[in-house]
N, CA and C atoms as a LAMMPS dump frame, in Angstrom:
ITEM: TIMESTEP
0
ITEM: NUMBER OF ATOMS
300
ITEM: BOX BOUNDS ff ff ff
-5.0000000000000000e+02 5.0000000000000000e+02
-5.0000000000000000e+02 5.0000000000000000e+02
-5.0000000000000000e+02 5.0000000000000000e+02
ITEM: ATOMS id mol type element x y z
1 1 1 N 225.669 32.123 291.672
2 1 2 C 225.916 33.344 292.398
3 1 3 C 225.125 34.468 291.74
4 2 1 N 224.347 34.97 292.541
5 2 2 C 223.596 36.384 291.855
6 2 3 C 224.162 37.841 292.445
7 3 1 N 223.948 38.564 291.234
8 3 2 C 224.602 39.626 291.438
9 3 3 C 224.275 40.738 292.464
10 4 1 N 224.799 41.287 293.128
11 4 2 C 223.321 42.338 293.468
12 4 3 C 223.297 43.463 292.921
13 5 1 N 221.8 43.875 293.099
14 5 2 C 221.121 45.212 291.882
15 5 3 C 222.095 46.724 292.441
16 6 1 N 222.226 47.296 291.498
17 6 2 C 222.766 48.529 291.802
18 6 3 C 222.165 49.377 293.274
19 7 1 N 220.958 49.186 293.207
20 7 2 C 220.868 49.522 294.802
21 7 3 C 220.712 49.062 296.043
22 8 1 N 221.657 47.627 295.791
23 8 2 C 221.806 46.745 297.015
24 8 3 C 222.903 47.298 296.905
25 9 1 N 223.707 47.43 296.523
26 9 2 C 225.733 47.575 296.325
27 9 3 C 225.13 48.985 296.841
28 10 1 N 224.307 50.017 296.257
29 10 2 C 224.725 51.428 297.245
30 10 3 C 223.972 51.505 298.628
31 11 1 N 223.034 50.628 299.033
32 11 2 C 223.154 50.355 300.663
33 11 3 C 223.801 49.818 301.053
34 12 1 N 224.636 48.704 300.785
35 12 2 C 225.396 48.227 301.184
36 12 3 C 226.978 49.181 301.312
37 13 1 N 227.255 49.928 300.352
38 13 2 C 228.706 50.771 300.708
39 13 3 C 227.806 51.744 301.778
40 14 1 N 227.31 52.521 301.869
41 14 2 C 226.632 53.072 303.005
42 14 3 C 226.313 52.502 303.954
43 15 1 N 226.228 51.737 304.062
44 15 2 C 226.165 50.877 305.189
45 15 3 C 227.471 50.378 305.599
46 16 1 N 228.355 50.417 304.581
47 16 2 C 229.903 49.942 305.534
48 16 3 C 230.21 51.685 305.985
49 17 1 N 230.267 52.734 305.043
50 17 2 C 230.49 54.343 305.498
51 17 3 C 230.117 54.568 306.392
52 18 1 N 228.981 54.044 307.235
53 18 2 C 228.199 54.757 308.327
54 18 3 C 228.975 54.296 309.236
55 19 1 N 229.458 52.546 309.198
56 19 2 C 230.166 52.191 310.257
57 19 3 C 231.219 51.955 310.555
58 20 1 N 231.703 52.589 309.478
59 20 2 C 233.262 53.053 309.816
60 20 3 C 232.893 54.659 310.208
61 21 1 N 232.225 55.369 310.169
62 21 2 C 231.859 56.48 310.832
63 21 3 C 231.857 56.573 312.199
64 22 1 N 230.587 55.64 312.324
65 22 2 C 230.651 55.188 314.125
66 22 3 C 231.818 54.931 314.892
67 23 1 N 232.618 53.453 314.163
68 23 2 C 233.529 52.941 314.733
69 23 3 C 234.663 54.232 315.559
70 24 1 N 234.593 55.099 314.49
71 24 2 C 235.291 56.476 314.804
72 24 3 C 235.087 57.584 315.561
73 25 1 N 233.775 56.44 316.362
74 25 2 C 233.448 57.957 316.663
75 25 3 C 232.533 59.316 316.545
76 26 1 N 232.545 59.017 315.544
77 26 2 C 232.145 61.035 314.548
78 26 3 C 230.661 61.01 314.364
79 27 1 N 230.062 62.077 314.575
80 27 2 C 228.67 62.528 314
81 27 3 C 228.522 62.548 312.627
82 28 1 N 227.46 62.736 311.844
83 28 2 C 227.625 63.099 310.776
84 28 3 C 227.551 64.457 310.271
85 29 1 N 227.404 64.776 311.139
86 29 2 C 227.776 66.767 310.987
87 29 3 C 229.174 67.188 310.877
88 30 1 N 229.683 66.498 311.63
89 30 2 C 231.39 66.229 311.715
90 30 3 C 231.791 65.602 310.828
91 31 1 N 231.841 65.073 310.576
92 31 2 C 232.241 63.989 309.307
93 31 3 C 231.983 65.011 307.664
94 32 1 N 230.779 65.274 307.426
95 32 2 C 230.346 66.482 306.775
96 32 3 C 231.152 67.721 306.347
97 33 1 N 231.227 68.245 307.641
98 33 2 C 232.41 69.116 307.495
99 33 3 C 233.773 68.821 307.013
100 34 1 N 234.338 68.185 307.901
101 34 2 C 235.704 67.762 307.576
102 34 3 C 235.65 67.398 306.294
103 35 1 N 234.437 66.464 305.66
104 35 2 C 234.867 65.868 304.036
105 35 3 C 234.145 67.68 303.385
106 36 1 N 233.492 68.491 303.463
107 36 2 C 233.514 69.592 302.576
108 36 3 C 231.964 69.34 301.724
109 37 1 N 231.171 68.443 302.169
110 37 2 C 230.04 67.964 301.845
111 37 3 C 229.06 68.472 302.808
112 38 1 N 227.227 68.602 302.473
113 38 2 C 226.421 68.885 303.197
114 38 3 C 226.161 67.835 304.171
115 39 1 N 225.361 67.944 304.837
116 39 2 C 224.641 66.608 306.204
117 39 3 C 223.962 65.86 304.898
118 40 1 N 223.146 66.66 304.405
119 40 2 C 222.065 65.862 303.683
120 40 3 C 222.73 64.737 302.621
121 41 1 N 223.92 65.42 301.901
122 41 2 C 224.43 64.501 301.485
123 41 3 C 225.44 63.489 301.566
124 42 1 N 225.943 63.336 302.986
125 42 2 C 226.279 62.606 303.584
126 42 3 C 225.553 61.658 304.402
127 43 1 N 224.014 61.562 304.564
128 43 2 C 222.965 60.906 304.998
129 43 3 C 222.706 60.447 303.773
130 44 1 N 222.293 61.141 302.13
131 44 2 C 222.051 60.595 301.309
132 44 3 C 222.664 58.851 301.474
133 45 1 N 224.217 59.334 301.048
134 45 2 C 225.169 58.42 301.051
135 45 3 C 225.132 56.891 301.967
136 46 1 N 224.836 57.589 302.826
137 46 2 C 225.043 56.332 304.264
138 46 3 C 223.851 55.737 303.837
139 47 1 N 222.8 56.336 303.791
140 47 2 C 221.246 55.459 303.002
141 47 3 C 221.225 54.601 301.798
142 48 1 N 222.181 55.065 300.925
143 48 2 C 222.045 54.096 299.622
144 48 3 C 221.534 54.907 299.084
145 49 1 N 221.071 56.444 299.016
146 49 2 C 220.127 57.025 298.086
147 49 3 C 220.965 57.849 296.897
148 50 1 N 221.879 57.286 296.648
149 50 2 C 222.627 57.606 295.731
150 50 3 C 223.167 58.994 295.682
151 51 1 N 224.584 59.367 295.596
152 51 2 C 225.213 60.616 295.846
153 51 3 C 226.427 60.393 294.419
154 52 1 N 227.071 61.716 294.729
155 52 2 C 227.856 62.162 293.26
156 52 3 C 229.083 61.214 294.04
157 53 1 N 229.903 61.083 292.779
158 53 2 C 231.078 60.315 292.812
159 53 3 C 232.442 61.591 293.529
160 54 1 N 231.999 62.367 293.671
161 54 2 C 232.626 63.634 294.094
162 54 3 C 231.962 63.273 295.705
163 55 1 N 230.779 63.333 295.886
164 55 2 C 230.793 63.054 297.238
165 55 3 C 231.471 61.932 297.873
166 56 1 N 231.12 60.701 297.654
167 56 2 C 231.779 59.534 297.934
168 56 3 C 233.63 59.677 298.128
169 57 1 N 233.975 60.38 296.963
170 57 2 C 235.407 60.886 297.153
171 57 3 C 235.576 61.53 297.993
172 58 1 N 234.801 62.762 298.56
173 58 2 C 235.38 63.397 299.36
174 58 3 C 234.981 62.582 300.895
175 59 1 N 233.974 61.986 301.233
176 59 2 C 233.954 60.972 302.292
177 59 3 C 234.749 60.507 303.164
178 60 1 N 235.062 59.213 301.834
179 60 2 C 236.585 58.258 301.617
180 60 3 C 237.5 59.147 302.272
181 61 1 N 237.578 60.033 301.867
182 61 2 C 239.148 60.928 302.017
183 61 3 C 239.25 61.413 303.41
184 62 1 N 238.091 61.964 303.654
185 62 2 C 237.895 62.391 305.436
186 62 3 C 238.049 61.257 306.148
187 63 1 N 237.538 60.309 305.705
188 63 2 C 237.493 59.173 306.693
189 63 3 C 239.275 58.31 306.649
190 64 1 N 240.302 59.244 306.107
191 64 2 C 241.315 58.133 305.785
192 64 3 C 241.281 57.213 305.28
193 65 1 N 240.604 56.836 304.423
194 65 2 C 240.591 56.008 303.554
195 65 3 C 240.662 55.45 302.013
196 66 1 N 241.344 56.874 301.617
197 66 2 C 241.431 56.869 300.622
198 66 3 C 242.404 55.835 299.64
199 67 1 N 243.498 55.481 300.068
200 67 2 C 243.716 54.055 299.461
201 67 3 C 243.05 53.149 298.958
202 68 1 N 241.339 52.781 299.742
203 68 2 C 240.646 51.898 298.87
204 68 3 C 240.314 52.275 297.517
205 69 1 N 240.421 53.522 297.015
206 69 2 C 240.387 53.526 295.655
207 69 3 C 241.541 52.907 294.689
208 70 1 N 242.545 52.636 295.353
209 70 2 C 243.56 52.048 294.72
210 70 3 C 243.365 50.053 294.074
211 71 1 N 242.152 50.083 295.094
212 71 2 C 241.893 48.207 295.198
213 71 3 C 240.827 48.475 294.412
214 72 1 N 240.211 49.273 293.236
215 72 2 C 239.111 49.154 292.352
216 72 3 C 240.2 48.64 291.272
217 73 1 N 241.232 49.159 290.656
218 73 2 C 241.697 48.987 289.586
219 73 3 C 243.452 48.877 289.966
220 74 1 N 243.784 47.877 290.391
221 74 2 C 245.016 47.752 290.806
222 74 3 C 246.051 47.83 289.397
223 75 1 N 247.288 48.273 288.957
224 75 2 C 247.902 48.374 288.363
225 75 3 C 248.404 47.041 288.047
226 76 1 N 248.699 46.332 286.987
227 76 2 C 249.414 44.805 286.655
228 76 3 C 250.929 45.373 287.29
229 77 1 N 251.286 44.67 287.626
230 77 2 C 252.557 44.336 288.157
231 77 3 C 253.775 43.663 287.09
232 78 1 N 252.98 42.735 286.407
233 78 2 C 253.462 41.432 285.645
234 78 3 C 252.919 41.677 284.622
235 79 1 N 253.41 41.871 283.626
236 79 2 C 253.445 42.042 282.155
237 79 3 C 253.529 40.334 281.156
238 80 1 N 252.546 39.992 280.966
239 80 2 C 252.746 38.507 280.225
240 80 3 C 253.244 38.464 279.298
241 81 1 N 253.134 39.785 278.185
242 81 2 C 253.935 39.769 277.18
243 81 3 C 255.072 39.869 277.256
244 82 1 N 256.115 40.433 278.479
245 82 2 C 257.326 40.835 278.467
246 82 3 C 258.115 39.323 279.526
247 83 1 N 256.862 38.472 279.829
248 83 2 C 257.433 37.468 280.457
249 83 3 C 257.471 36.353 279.085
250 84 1 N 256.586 36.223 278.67
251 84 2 C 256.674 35.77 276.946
252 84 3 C 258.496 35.778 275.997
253 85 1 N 258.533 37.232 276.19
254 85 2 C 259.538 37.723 275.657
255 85 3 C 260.804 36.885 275.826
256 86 1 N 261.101 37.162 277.297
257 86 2 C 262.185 36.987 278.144
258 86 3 C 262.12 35.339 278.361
259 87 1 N 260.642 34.206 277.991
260 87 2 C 261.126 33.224 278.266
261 87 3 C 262.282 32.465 277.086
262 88 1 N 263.276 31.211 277.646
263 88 2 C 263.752 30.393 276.894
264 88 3 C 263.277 30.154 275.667
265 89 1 N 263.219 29.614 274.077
266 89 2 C 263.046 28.946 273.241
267 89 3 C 262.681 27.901 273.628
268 90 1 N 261.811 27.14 273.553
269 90 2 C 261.413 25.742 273.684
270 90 3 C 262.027 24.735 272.717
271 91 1 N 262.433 23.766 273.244
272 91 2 C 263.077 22.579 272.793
273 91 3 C 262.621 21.657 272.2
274 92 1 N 262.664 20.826 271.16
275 92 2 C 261.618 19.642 270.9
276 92 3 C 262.534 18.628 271.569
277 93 1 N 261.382 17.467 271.575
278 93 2 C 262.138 16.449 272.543
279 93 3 C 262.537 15.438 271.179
280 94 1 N 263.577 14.865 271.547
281 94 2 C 264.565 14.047 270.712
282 94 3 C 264.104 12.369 270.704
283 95 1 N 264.119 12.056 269.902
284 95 2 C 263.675 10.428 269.655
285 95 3 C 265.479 9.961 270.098
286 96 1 N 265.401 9.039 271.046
287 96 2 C 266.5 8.276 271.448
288 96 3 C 266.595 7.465 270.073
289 97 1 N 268.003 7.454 269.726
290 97 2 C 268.809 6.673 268.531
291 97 3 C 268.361 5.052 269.093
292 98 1 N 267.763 4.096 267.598
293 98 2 C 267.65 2.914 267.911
294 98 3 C 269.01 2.205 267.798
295 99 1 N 268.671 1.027 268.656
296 99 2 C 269.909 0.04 268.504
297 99 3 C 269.515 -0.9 267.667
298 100 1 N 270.174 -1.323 266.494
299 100 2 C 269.817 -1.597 265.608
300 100 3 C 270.471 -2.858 265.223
């Protein structure tokens, strides 16, 4: 599996932004506004030509979507050490008594 280069991953998220843009509807003048960003850098964005992490945030956020920032770094749920903790003692297993 090869990775892709940092500026395949930012055409590629611009390229999903644009079309969840469309899907919606919206210009990018509109879209622009509402997120508090210029055209230019909201075209940056949709191109892959790299924009501030402040733009991208404010995007996301116009577009309702801001939850996907939650699926970069999901919180553990399950603590292994505290399941560690809480398990039983382990038992050794017993040699059955010979009959002798």
């Amino acid at each position: 599996m090869t990775q892709k280069t940092l500026a395949e991953l930012e055409t590629t998220l611009g390229a999903n932004l644009k079309q969840l843009r469309l899907s919606r509807n919206t210009d990018q003048h509109t879209l622009a506004e509402q997120a508090g960003v210029s055209t230019r850098a909201l075209q940056s964005l949709e191109n892959g030509e790299g924009s501030s992490l402040q733009t991208l945030v404010k995007v996301v956020r116009a577009l309702g979507r801001e939850s996907w920032f939650d699926t970069i770094a999901p919180v553990a749920t399950i603590n292994p050490m505290t399941m560690v903790a809480k398990a039983a003692p382990r038992q050794r297993a017993r040699r059955k008594p010979s009959k002798s």
